[in-house]
N, C-alpha and C positions, 0 to 999 in steps of 0.2 A: 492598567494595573498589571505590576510583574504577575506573572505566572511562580503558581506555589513552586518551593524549594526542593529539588528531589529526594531529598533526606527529611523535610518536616513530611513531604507524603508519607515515605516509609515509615517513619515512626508513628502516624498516624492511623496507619492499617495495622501498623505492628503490635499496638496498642488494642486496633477493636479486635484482634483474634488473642488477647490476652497472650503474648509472647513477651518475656525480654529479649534485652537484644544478644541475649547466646541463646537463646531456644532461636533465635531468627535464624542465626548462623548457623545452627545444630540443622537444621529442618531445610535450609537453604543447602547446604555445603558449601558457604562461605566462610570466608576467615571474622571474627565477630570484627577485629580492629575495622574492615571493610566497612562494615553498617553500624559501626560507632563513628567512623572520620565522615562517613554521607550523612549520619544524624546530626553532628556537631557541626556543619557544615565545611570540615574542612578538606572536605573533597566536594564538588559539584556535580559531577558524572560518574557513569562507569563501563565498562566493558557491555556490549551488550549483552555474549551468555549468562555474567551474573547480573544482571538485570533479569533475561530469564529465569535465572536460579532464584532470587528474589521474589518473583511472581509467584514459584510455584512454592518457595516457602510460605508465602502470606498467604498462600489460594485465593490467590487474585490473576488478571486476566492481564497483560505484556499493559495494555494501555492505561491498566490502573496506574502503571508507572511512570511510562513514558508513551503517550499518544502521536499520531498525526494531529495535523491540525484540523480541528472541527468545525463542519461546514455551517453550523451555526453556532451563537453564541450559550454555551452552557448557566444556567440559570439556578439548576436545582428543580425550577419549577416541574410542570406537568410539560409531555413534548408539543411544542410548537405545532401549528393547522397544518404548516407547510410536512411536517413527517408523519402527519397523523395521516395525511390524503396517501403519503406515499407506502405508509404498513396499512392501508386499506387496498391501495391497488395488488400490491403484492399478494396481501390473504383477506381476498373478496369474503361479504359477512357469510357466515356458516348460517345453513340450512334455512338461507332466503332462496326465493323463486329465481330460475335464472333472470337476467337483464334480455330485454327483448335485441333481436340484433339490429336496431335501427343503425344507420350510415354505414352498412357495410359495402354498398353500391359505389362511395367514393371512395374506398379503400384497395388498392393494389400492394402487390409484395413491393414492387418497386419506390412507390411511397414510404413506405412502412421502416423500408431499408434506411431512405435518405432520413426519417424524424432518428431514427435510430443511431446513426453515425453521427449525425448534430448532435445527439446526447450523449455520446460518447467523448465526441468534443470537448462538450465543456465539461466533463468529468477528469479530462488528463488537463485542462487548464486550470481546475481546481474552484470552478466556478461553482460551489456545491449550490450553491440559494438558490441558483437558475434551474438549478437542472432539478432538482425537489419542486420549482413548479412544473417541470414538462414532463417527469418522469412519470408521473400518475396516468397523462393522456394517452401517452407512448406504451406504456403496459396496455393500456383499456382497447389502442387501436390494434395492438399484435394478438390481443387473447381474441378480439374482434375477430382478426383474419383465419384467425386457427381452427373456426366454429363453424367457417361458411367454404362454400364451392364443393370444388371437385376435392379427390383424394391427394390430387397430386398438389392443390392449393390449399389443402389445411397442411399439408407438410411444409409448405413453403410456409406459413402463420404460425407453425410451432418452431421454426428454424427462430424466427424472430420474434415468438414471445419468449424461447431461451436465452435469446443476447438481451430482451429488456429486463429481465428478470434477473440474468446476470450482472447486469448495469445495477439494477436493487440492490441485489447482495454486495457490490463494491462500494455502492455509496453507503450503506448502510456499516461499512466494515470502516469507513471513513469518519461516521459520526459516533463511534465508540459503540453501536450497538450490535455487537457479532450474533446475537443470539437471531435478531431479526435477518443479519445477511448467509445464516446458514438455512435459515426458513425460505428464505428468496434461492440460494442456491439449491436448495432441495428439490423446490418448484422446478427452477431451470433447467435441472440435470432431467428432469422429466420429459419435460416437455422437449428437451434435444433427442433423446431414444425417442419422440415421434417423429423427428423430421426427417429431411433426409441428407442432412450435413454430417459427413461422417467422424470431424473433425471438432464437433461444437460440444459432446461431451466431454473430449478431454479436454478443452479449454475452460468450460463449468470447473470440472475436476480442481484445472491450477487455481481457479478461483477457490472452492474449497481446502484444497492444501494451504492458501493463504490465511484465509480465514483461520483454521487451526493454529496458524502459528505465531495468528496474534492472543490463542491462547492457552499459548505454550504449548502444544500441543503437538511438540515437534518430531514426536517420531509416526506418530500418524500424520502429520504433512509427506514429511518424506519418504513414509511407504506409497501413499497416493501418488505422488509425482513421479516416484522412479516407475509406479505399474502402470502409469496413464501412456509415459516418456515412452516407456517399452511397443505398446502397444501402437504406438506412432509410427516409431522407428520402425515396424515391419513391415507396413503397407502403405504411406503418405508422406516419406521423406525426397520425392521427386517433386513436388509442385512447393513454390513458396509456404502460399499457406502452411504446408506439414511442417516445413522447416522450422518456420515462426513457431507454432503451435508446441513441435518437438522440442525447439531451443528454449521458449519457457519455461517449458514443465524443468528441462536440466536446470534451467538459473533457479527456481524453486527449490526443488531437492537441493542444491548445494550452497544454496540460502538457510535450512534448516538444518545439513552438517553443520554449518560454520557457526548457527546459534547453539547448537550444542557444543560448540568447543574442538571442532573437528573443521581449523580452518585448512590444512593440505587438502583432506581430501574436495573440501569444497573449492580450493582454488585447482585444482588438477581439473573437474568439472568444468567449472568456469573457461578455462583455458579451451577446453573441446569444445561448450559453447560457440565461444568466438570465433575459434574455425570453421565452424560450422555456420556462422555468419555470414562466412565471406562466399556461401556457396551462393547467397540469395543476389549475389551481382549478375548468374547467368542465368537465373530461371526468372520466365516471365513475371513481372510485378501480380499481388493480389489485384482483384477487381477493385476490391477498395477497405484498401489498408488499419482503415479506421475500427473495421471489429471482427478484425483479427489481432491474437495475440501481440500484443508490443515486444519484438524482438529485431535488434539491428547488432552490428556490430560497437555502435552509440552503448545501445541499452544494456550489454553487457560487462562493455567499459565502464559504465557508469556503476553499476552492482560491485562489480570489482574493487573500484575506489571507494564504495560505503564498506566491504565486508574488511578491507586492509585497516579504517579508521577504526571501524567497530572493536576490531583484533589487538588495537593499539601497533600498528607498521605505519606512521604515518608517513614516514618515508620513503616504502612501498607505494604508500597510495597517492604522493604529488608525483611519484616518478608516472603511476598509469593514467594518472591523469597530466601530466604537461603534453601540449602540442595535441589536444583531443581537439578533432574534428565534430562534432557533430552532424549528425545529417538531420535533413530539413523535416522529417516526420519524426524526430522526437518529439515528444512532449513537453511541456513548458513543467511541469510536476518534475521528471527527471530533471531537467535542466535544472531549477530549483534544488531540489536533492546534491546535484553535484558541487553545488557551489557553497552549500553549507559544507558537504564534508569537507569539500578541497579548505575550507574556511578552519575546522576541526582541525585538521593535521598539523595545516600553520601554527596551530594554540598549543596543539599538543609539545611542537619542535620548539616552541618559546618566540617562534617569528609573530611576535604580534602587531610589528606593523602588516606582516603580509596579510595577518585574518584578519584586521580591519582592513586592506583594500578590499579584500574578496566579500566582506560582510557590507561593505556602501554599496560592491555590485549587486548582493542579492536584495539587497533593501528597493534596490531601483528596479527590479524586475519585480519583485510579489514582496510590496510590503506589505501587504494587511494577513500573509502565510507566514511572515519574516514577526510578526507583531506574534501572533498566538502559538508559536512553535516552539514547546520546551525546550529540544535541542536549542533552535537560536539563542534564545534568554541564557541557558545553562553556557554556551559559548562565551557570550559576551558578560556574564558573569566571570567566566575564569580569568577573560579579558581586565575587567576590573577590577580585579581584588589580585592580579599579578606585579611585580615587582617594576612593570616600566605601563607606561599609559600613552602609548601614541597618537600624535594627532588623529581627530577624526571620533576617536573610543566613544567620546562625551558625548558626541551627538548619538551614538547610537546606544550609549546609554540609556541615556534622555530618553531615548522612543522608545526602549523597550523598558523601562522603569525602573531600574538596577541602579541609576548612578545612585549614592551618598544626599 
C-alpha cells in the first residue's frame, strides 16, 4: 500500500488542531499558497526547514511528517512483544527487588564489547526486527557487568551499558518513538559519567542533539552539539576516536543550522568537517570502529549531498556527489541515504531518466527501506505525475503503489 500523501497528512493534523490552512501558514511562517499546493496535491514535497516550520506549526514532532523508515510495521495497534521486551530493558519495572546477578561469571568486558558492536551492526544495516530481538539481552548483559567486580570493572560495564542504552535511544528514535529514545539517552548519559570513557558522554550528547531535532527542537540540538563539539576540541582531538567523535557533533550542529534555514553557515562547518576528516588517514585506526561515532570523510560527503537536496541546489549536490568514493566502513544506511538523494536531485533537475537509474539501484540494495520510505514514494510520485515517464518508472511504480 502506497504510503499516505504528504499534503493529505498535513491537512489531516491541520484539521485535529482546528487550524485552516492560513492560521497553518500564519503559526508556521509559511506562505498559505505552500500548504494549499501540498494539500491539493500539487506539490509532493518540500524543503525540509518548512517541513520543520510545518511541525512546529501543527505541534507535531519532524516524523509526524516525514519519518525514517520504521523497523516494524505500524498498525495503530498496541506496540509489538518485540518493543515491549526492549522499553522494559531500557526502564527495568520501578520499585521491584533487584534481579539476582546470576551469569555474571561468563560475562567479560571483552564479550560484552563484541554482542555490542554486532548490534550496532545491524542497526546501520537497518536490520531493526533483529536487533529489537538482541537488544534486550545486550542491555541485561552490560547493566550485568556494571553491578559486579572490582571498581575498575564496573566502569568498564557502565562504558558498555552507555553504548547499549545509546543503541536504545537510536533505535527507538528510528521507530518514531523519541519520547522512549530520550528515556534511554538519559539512562546512557548516566551511566557514561561512571565509566571511564572520556569520550562516550559526548557521543550520548550527539545522540541527544539528534533526537531533539527530530523534534524540531533545533536550537537546543545545536547548542548541545556546539558545547559537547567544544569540549572535545580541547583535550581529545589527537587520537581518532576524538576526531570521529569531535567531527560528529560538527556534522550535527550544522545539520541543525541548515534545518533552520541557515544553509552557509552549515555548509562552511561541513567544509571544516571534512578536513578534519582527512586528519584520521594518519592517526592510528579506533580499536574497533563500530561504536565509535560514524565519521569518515564518506559520511560527510554524504551529509553534504542530503543538506544541498534539502536546500533545493540539486545541482550542488550531483556535483558532491559524482566520482564519491566510499570507504568500506560506511554503512549500508548512508549508502541508502545517498542514493535516494542523488535519485532527488535528478527529479528535481527534470533528469528523469537519471532518478529512475539511481532509484532501480536503490531498489536492489534495500528494497523492503526503498518500499516504506515516504521520501522514495514521494520521489517516485513526482516521477509519475511528471511530463515524460521513462522506461523502467512503471515498474517502480508498481512496487511502491503510485502507478494509475
Amino acid at each position: 500500500m502506497a504510503a499516505e500523501h504528504l499534503g493529505d497528512r498535513i491537512a489531516r493534523l491541520r484539521r485535529r488542531a482546528a487550524l485552516t490552512q492560513e492560521g497553518l501558514a500564519e503559526k508556521a511562517g509559511v506562505s498559505v499558497d505552500v500548504v494549499r499546493r501540498l494539500e491539493q496535491h500539487r506539490k509532493h514535497s518540500a524543503r525540509l526547514p518548512t517541513l520543520h516550520s510545518l511541525a512546529h506549526g501543527l505541534g507535531v514532532e519532524l516524523t509526524a511528517l516525514l519519518g525514517d523508515p520504521p523497523g516494524v510495521p505500524s498498525s495503530g495497534e498496541a506496540d509489538p512483544p518485540q518493543l515491549v521486551a526492549v522499553r522494559r530493558a531500557i526502564m527495568p519495572p520501578l520499585f521491584a527487588p533487584p534481579a539476582e546477578p546470576a551469569g555474571v561469571e561468563r560475562l567479560s568486558p571483552a564479550l560484552v564489547r563484541a554482542e555490542l558492536a554486532d548490534a550496532w551492526t545491524l542497526y546501520h544495516a537497518a536490520e531493526f526486527g533483529r536487533l529489537m530481538d538482541v537488544l534486550p539481552g545486550v542491555i541485561a548483559d552490560a547493566r550485568l557487568l556494571s553491578a559486579a567486580g572490582s571498581a575498575e570493572q564496573r566502569a568498564s560495564g557502565q562504558a558498555a551499558l552507555g553504548k547499549a542504552l545509546q543503541l536504545g535511544g537510536h533505535l527507538a528514535v528510528r521507530l518514531g518513538k523519541t519520547d522512549l529514545a530520550l528515556s534511554a539517552l538519559e539512562r546512557a548519559h548516566a551511566a557514561a559519567g561512571q565509566s571511564a570513557d572520556p569520550l562516550l558522554p559526548a557521543m550520548v550528547a550527539n545522540s541527544v542533539a539528534w533526537a531533539y531535532q527530530r523534534q524540531a527542537r533545533l536550537d537546543d540540538a545545536r547548542t548541545l552539539a556546539v558545547h559537547a563539539a567544544d569540549a572535545v576540541e580541547r583535550e581529545h582531538t589527537g587520537t581518532a576516536e576524538g576526531v570521529r567523535v569531535w567531527g560528529g557533533l560538527l556534522m550535527s550542529a550544522a545539520t541543525s543550522y541548515a534545518r533552520s534555514d541557515d544553509y552557509e553557515t552549515a555548509n562552511v562547518m561541513m567544509v571544516e568537517a571534512e578536513k578534519a576528516a582527512g586528519r584520521l588517514a594518519h592517526l592510528p585506526p579506533p580499536t574497533d570502529g563500530r561504536l565509535v561515532s560514524v565519521f569518515s570523510r564518506s559520511s560527510v560527503r554524504i551529509e553534504r549531498v542530503r543538506l544541498a537536496v534539502q536546500h533545493e541546489r540539486p545541482e550542488e549536490a550531483l556535483a558532491l556527489a559524482k566520482g564519491m568514493r566510499l570507504s568500506r566502513d560506511t554503512p549500508p544506511s548512508w549508502r541508502t541515504w545517498l542514493l535516494l538523494d542523488v535519485a532527488r536531485a535528478h527529479t528535481d533537475l527534470g533528469d528523469a531518466a537519471g532518478a529512475v537509474r539511481v532509484l532501480h539501484g536503490l531498489r536492489r540494495t534495500a528494497p523492503a527501506w526503498m518500499r516504506h520510505h515516504t521520501l522514495a514514494v514521494a520521489v517516485v510520485r513526482d516521477l509519475w505525475n511528471g511530463p515524460v515517464r521513462p522506461p523502467g518508472l512503471r515498474r517502480l511504480a508498481e512496487y511502491l503503489s503510485v502507478a494509475d
